[in-house]
C-alpha positions as CSV (number, residue, x, y, z in Angstrom):
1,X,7.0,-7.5,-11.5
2,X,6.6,-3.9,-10.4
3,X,3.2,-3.3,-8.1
4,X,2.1,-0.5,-5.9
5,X,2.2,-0.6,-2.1
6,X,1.4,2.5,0.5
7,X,3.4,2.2,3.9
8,X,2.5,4.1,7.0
9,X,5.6,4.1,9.5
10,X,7.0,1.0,9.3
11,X,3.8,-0.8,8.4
12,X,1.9,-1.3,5.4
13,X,-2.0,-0.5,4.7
14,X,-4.3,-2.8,3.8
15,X,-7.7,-1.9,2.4
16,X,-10.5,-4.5,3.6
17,X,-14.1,-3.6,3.7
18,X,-13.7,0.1,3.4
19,X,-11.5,0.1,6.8
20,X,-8.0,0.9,6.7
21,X,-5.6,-1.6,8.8
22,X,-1.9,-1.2,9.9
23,X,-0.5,-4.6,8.8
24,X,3.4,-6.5,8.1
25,X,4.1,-6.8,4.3
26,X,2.3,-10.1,3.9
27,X,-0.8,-8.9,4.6
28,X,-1.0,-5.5,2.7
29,X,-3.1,-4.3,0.0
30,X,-1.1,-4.1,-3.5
31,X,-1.9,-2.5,-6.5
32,X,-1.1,-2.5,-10.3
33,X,0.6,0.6,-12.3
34,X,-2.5,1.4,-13.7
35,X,-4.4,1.9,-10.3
36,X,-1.8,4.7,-9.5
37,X,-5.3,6.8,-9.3
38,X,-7.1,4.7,-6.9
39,X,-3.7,4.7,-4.8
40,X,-3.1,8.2,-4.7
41,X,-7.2,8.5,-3.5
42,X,-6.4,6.0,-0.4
43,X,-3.0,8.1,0.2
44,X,-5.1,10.9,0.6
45,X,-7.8,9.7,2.2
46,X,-5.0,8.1,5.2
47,X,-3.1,11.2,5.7
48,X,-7.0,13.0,6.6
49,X,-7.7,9.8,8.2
50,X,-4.7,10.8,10.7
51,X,-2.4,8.2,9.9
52,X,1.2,9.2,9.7
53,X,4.1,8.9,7.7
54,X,2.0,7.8,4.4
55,X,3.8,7.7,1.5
56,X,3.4,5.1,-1.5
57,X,6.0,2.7,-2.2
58,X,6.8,0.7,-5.5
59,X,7.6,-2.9,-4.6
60,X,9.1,-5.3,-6.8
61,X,8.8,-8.8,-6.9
62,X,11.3,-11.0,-8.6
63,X,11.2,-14.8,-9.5
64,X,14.3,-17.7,-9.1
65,X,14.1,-21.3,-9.0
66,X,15.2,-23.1,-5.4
């Protein structure tokens, strides 16, 4: 599975409550391929916000048995 992720530095953001927070990976805000808009709107929005180093980020998830 392929989602969408935006890192700032070497945190991630997450999107709660129309606030942006500097979070680990667990806690970050992910997206579907078909949100790329609404992604590339918070993107923008950080990098006028003042956050630095904002860049979007595909993360991939895979699946094995234990």
């Amino acid at each position: 599975m392929e989602l969408l992720i935006i890192k700032s530095g070497k945190q991630y953001i997450r999107f709660k409550d129309d606030t942006y927070l500097l979070v680990n990976l667990d806690k970050a805000s992910v997206y579907p391929f078909d949100k790329m808009d609404v992604v590339q709107q918070h993107e923008s929005c950080l990098k006028e916000k003042g956050f630095h180093n904002v860049c979007i980020k595909k993360l991939i998830l895979t699946e094995k048995d234990l």
